[in-house]
C-alpha positions as CSV (number, residue, x, y, z in Angstrom):
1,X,95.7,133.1,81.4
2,X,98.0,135.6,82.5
3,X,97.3,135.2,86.0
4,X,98.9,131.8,86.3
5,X,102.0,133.1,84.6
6,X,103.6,134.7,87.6
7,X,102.9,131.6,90.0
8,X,104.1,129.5,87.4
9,X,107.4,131.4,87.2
10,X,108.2,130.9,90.5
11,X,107.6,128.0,91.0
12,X,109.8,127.1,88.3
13,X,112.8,129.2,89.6
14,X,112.1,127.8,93.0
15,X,112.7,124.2,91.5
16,X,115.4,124.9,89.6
17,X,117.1,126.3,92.3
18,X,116.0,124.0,94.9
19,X,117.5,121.2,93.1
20,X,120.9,122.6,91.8
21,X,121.5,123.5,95.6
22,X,120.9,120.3,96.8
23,X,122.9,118.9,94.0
24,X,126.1,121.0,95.1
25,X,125.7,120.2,98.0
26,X,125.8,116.0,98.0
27,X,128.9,116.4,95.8
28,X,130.5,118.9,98.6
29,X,131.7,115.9,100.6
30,X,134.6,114.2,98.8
31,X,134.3,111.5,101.1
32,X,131.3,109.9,99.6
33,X,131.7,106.6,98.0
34,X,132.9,106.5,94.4
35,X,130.3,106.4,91.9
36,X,129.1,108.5,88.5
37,X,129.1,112.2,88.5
38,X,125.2,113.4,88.5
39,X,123.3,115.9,85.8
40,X,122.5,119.5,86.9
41,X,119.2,118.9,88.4
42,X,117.9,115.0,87.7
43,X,120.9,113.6,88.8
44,X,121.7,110.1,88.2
45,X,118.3,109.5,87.4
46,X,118.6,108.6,83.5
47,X,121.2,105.9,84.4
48,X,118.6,103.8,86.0
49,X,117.2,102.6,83.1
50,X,113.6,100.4,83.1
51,X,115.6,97.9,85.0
52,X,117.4,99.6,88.1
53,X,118.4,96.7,90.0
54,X,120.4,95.7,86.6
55,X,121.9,99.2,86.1
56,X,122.8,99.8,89.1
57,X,124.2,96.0,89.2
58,X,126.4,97.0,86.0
59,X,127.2,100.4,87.8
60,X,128.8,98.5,91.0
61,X,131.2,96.3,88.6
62,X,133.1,99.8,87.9
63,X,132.2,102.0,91.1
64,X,132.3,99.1,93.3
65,X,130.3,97.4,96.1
66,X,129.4,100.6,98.1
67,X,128.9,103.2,95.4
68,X,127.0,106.8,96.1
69,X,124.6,108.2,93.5
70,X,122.2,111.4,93.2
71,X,118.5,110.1,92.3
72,X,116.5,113.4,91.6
73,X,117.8,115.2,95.2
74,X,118.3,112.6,97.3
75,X,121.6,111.4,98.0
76,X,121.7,107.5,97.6
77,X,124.1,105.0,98.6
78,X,124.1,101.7,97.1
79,X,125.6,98.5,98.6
80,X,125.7,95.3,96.1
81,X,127.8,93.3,98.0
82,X,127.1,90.5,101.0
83,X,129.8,92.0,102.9
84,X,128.8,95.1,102.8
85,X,125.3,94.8,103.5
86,X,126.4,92.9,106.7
87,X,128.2,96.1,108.0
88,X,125.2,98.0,107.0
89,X,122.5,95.6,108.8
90,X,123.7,94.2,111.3
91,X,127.2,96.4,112.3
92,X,125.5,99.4,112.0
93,X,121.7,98.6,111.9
94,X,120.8,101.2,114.7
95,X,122.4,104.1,112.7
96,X,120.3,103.1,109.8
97,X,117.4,102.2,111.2
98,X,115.3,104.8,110.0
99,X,113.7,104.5,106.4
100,X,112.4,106.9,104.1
101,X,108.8,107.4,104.0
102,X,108.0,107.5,100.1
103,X,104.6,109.3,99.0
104,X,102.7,106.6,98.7
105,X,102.9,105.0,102.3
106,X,101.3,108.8,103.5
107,X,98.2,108.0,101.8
108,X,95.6,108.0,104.6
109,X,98.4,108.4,107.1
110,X,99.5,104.6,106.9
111,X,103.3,105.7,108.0
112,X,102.4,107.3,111.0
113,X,100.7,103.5,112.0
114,X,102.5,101.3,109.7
115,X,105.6,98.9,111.4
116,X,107.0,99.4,108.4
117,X,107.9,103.0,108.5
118,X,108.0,103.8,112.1
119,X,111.0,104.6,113.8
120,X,112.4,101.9,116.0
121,X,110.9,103.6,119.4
122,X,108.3,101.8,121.9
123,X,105.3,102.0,119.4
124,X,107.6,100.2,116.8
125,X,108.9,97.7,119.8
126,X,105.2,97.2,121.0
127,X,103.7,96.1,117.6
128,X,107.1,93.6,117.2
129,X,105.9,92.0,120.2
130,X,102.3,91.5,119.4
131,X,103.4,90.3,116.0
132,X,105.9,87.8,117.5
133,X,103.3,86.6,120.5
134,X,100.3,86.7,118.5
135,X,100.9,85.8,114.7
136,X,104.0,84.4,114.4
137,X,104.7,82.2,117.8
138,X,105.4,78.5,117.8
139,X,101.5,77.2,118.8
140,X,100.2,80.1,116.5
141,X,101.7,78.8,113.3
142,X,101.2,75.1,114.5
143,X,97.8,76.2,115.0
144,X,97.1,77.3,111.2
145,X,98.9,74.1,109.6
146,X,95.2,72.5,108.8
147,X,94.1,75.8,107.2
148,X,97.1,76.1,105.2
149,X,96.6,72.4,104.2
150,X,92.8,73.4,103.5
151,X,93.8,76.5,101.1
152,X,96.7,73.9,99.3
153,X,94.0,71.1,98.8
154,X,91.8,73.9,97.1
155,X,95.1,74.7,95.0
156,X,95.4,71.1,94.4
157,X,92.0,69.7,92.9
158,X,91.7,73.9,91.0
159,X,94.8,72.7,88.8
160,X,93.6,68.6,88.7
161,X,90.6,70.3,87.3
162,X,92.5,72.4,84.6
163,X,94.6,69.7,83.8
164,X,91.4,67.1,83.0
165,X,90.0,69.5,80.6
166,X,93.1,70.9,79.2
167,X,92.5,74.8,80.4
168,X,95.9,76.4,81.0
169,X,96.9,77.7,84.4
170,X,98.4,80.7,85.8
171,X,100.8,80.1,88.0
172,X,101.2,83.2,89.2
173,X,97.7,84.2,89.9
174,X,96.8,80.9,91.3
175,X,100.0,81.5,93.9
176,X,98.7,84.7,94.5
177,X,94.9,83.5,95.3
178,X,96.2,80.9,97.1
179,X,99.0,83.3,99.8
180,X,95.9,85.1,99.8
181,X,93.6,83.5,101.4
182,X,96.0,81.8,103.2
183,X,96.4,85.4,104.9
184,X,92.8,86.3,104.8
185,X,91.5,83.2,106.5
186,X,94.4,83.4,109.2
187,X,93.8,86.8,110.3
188,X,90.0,87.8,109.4
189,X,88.7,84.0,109.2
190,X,87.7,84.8,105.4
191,X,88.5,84.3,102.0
192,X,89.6,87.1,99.2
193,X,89.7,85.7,96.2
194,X,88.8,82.7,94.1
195,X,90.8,81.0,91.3
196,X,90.2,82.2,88.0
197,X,87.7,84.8,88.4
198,X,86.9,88.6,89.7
199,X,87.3,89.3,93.3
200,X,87.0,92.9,94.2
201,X,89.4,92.8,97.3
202,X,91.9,90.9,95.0
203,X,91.9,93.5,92.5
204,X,92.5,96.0,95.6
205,X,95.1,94.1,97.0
206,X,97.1,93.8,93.6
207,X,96.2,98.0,93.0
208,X,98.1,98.5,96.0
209,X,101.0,96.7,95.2
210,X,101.3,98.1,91.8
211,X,101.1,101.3,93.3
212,X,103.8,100.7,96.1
213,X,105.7,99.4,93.8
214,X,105.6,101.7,91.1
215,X,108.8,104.3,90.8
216,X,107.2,108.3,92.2
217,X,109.5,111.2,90.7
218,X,107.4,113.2,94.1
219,X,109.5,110.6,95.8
220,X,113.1,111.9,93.9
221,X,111.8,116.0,93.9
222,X,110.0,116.1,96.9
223,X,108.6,119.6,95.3
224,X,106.5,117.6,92.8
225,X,105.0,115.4,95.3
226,X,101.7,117.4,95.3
227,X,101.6,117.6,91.6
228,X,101.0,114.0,91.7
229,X,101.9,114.0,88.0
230,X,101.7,110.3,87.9
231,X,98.7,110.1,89.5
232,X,99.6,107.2,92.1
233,X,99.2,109.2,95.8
234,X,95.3,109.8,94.4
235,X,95.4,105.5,93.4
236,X,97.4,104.1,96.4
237,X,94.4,107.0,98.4
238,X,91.5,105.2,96.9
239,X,93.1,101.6,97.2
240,X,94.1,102.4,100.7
241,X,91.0,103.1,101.8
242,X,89.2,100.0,100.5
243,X,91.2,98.3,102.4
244,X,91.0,100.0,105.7
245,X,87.4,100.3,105.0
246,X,87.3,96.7,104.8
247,X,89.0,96.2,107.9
248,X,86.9,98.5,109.7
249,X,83.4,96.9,109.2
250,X,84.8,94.0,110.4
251,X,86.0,94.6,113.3
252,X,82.9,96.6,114.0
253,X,80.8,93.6,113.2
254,X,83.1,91.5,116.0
255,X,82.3,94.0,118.0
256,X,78.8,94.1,117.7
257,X,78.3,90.5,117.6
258,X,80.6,89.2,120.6
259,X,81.0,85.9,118.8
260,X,84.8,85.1,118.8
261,X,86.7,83.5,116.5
262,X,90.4,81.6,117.0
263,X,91.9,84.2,114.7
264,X,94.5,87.2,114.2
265,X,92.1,90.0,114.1
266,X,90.1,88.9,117.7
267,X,93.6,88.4,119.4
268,X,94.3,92.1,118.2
269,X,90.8,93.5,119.2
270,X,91.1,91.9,123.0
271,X,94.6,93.5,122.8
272,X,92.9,96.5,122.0
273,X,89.9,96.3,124.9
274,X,92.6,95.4,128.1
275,X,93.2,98.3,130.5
276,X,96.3,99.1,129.4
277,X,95.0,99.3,125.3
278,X,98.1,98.5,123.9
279,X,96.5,98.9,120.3
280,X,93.7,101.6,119.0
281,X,91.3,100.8,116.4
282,X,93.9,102.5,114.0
283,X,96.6,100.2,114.7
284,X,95.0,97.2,114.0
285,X,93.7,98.7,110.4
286,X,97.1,99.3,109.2
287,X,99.0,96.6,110.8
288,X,96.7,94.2,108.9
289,X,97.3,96.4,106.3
290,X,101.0,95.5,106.0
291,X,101.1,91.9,106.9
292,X,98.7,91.1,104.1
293,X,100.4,92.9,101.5
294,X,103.5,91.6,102.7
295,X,102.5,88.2,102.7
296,X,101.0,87.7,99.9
297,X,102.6,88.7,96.6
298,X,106.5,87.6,98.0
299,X,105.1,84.5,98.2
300,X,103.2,83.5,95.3
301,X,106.3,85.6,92.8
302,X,108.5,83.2,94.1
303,X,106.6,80.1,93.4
304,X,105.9,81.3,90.0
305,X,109.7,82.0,89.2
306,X,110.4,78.4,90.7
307,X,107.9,76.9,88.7
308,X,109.4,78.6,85.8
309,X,113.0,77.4,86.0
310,X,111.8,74.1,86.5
311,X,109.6,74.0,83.4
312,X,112.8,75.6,81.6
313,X,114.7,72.5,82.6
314,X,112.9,69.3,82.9
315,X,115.8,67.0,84.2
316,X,115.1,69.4,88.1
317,X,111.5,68.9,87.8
318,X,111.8,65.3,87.8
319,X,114.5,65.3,90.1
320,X,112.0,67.0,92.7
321,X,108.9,64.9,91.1
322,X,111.1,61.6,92.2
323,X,112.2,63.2,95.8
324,X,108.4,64.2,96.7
325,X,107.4,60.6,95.3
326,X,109.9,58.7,97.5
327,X,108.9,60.2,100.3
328,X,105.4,60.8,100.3
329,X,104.8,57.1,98.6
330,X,100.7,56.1,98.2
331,X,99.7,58.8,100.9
332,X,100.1,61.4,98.0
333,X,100.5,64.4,100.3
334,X,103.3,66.3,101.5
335,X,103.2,68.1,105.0
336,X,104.6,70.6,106.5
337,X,106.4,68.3,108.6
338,X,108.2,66.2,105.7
339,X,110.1,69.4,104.4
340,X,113.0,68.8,106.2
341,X,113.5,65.3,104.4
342,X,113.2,67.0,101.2
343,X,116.6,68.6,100.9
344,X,116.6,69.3,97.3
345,X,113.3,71.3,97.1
346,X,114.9,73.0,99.7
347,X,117.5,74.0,97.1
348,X,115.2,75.0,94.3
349,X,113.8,77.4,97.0
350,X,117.3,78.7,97.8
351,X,118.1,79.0,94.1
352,X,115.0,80.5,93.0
353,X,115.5,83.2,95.7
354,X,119.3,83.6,94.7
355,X,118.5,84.2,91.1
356,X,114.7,86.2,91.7
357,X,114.5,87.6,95.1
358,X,111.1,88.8,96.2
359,X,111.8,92.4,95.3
360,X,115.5,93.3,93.4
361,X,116.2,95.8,96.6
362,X,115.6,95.7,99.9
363,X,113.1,98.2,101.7
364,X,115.7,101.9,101.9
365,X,117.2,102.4,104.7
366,X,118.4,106.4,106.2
367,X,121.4,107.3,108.0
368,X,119.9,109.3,111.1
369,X,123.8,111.0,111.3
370,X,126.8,111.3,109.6
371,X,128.5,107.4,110.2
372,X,131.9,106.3,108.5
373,X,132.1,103.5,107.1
374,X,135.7,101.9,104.9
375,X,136.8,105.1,104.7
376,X,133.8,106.6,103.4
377,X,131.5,108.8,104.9
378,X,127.9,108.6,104.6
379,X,126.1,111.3,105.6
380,X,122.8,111.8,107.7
381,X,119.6,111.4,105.7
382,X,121.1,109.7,103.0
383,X,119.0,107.1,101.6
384,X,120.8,103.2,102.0
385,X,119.9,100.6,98.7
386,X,120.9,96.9,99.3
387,X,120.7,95.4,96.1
388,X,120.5,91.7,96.7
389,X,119.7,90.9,92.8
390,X,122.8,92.2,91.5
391,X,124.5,89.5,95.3
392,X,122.7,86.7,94.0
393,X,124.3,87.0,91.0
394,X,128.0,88.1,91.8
395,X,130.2,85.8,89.6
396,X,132.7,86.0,92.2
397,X,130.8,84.4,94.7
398,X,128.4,82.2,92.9
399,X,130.0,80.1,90.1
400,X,128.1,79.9,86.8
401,X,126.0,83.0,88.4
402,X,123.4,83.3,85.7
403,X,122.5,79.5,85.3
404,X,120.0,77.9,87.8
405,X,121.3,75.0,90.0
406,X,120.1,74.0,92.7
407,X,122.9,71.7,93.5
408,X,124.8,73.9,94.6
409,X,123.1,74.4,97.6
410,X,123.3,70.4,98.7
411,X,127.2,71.7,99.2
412,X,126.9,70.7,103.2
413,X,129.8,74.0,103.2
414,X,127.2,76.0,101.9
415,X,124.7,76.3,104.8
416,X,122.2,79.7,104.4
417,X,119.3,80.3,105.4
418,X,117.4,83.8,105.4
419,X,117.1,85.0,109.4
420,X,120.6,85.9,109.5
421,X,121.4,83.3,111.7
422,X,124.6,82.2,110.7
423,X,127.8,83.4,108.6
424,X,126.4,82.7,105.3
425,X,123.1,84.3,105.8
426,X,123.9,87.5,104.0
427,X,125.1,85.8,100.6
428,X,121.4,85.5,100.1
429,X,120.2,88.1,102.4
430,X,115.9,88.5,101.5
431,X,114.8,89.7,104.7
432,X,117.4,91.8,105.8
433,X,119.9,91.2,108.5
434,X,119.3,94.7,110.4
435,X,117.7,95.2,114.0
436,X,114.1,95.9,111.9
437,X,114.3,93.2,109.0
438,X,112.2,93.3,106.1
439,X,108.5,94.5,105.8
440,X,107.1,95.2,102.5
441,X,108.0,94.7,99.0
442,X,109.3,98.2,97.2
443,X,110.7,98.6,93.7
444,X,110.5,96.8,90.4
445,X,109.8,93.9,88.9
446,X,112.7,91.3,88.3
C-alpha cells in the first residue's frame, strides 16, 4: 500500500495548511465583532454542540448580539438580536444578498436553477415574478381554498376515525401528509402521500429534508467536500433525482397529452412554450423542487409544536376549543374566511412560532464586500447566521421568555406579523426581512 502513502501525505499537509492560513487570516482583522477565540484548524466548531442554535444563543449572552466566530474555515457572523437582524435584512439586504451554496444544494446542479441560491440578477427577478403572478397572486390562492378545504376534510374524518377506535395519531406525520398534498395537488394536480402508510415520494420528500438539513463538515472544510465522509452529497444525489425524475415524466406526459389542467405546473409549461420562453424545462424541475420542500415540512412542524403546547396546558386548548365553537356554532367548520374573528388562535400561532420557529436559523446569508456595520467590520464572503430561536426567546424582550402564552400577543401594542411589514415584524422575524426573504428550511431540529 505504499503507493497511497505519498498522496496521502500531501494531502494531509495541504489541509493542515490550508486551514491554519485561513484561520490567521479571519483573526487578522481586529475589527471583527467580539466573540470566542477559535482552535488551530476546526475553529469554533466544538462549541456548537448537538444544539447550535442553543450554543450559540448562550454564546450571544457574553459576546453579544452580533458576535463573529470561525466554523471549520469559514468566517461566520452571528446576529441574535431583532435589531440587528433589521440592519442586516433590510438596511443592508443588497450587500448580503448573496448566500452560500452548501454541498448539498450542488447535487444535480439544483443551485445553478434553484431561487433559492441564485444571485439576485434577472433569472432570480424573473422566477420572483412567475412565483408572485402564478402561485401566489390574490385569484390564485382564492382559487385553491376548496382543495385546501378538500385535503383538511381528509385530515378531519383520518383523525375522527382514529379517535372511534382508539388508534393514536401522529401529529406530526399527519401535518406533514396533509401540507403535502396540499402542495402536490396545487401544483401537479396529484396526491403524495396517504395517512398512515408507505408512500414512496413521501419517503423522498422527507430524505431530502433530512439531508438539507443535516450539518456537512465538506460544507466547514471545503477540502473534504469530495470525500463525502458523511455520505449525504451521494443521498441528497439519489433523492434529488427522484424528484426531478418525477417531475420530468410529468410534464412530458402534459405534453404528450395536451389535456390541460387549472394547475401550477401547466401555467409554468405555457410559460415555458411562449416566444419569449421565459422558463426551460430545467427551471420548472427545480423550481418545483423548492416550493415543495419548502412548503411542506415548515408547515406541518409548526402545527405539531402547537398542538404540543396545547396538550401541555389544557386551560389554552379549551380556550381555542370555546373560540372555534362560538364562532363556527352547528355549521362545525371553520374557513379560511373566519380566521380573522379568531384572534386568539391567531396568538397560539404567533407564540408557537416565537418559541419553535420553522428552522432555529434563517437560510446564511454572504457579504459580497467588506460593509461596516456598529463599528464592526464584516468582511466580504463572510457567512451571515440570524438566529431567530435564541430572539424568540430574549428575556429582555419577551417577559417570562421560556413559558408559552399566547396572551401576550392579544396586547393590541404588540402588533407582528411575519412580511416585515411593520416595526414589530423583526421581533419574530421567520421569513426574513431582506430584499430575497426566506426559501428553504436549513439547520437543525428545535
Amino acid at each position: 500500500m505504499d503507493f497511497l502513502a505519498v498522496p496521502l501525505v500531501l494531502f494531509c499537509i495541504a489541509l493542515i495548511c490550508t486551514l491554519l492560513t485561513s484561520n490567521s487570516r479571519a483573526r487578522k482583522s481586529p475589527k471583527l465583532p467580539p466573540g470566542p477565540y477559535p482552535l488551530p484548524i476546526i475553529g469554533n466548531i466544538l462549541q456548537l454542540g448537538s444544539k447550535p442554535h442553543q450554543s450559540l444563543a448562550k454564546l450571544s449572552r457574553k459576546y453579544g448580539p452580533v458576535m463573529s466566530l470561525k466554523l471549520g474555515s469559514i468566517t461566520t457572523v452571528v446576529v441574535s438580536s431583532p435589531e440587528a437582524a433589521k440592519i442586516i435584512l433590510q438596511k443592508h439586504d443588497v450587500a448580503f444578498s448573496s448566500r452560500p451554496v452548501p454541498s448539498a444544494a450542488q447535487c444535480l446542479n439544483h443551485d445553478e436553477f434553484s431561487m433559492v441560491f441564485l444571485p439576485v440578477e434577472n433569472q432570480w427577478r424573473k422566477l420572483r415574478k412567475i412565483c408572485k403572478e402564478q402561485m401566489f397572486s390574490v385569484p390564485r390562492l382564492d382559487a385553491g381554498q376548496d382543495l385546501r378545504r378538500e385535503k383538511l376534510q381528509k385530515l378531519w374524518e383520518y383523525v375522527k376515525k382514529c379517535s372511534e377506535t382508539g388508534r393514536a395519531v401522529d401529529i406530526g406525520e399527519a401535518a406533514f401528509t396533509t401540507s403535502l398534498n396540499i402542495m402536490s395537488e396545487m401544483f401537479l394536480s396529484m396526491e403524495f402521500a396517504q395517512f398512515n402508510s408507505d408512500s414512496p415520494m413521501k419517503d423522498v420528500v422527507w430524505g431530502v429534508l433530512g439531508c438539507i438539513g443535516s450539518p456537512n463538515f465538506g460544507d466547514y472544510f471545503p477540502i473534504l467536500k469530495p470525500a463525502d465522509l458523511q455520505g449525504l452529497l451521494r443521498q441528497t444525489t439519489i433523492y434529488f433525482g427522484k424528484l426531478l425524475d418525477t417531475f420530468d415524466g410529468i410534464i412530458e406526459e402534459r405534453l404528450k397529452s395536451g389535456c390541460g389542467k387549472d394547475d401550477v405546473v401547466e401555467a409554468l409549461i405555457e410559460l415555458s412554450q411562449r416566444g419569449d420562453a421565459e422558463l426551460s424545462r430545467n427551471d420548472i424541475k427545480h423550481l418545483l423542487v423548492d416550493l415543495l420542500l419548502a412548503g411542506t415540512d415548515t408547515t406541518s412542524g409548526t402545527v405539531e409544536w402547537a398542538m404540543t403546547e396545547l396538550m401541555r396546558q389544557p386551560d389554552k386548548m379549551c380556550r381555542v376549543r370555546d373560540e372555534i365553537g362560538s364562532l363556527v356554532g352547528e355549521k362545525g367548520q371553520v374557513e379560511e374566511s373566519d380566521i380573522s374573528q379568531l384572534p386568539y388562535l391567531q396568538a397560539v400561532v404567533k407564540e408557537t412560532l416565537r418559541l419553535h420557529p420553522a428552522a432555529p436559523f434563517l437560510l446564511p446569508h454572504k457579504a459580497v464586500s467588506d460593509i461596516e456595520i456598529d463599528g464592526y467590520v464584516v468582511p466580504k464572503d463572510t457567512q451571515i447566521l440570524v438566529n431567530i430561536w435564541a430572539s424568540g426567546r430574549d428575556p429582555c424582550i419577551w417577559p417570562d421568555a421560556e413559558s408559552f402564552m399566547p396572551e401576550r400577543f392579544l396586547d393590541h401594542n404588540v402588533q407582528i406579523d411575519f412580511r416585515g411589514t411593520n416595526s414589530n415584524s423583526f421581533l419574530l422575524v421567520q421569513g426574513g426581512g431582506s430584499v430575497q426573504g426566506c426559501r428553504w428550511r436549513i439547520g437543525w431540529c428545535t
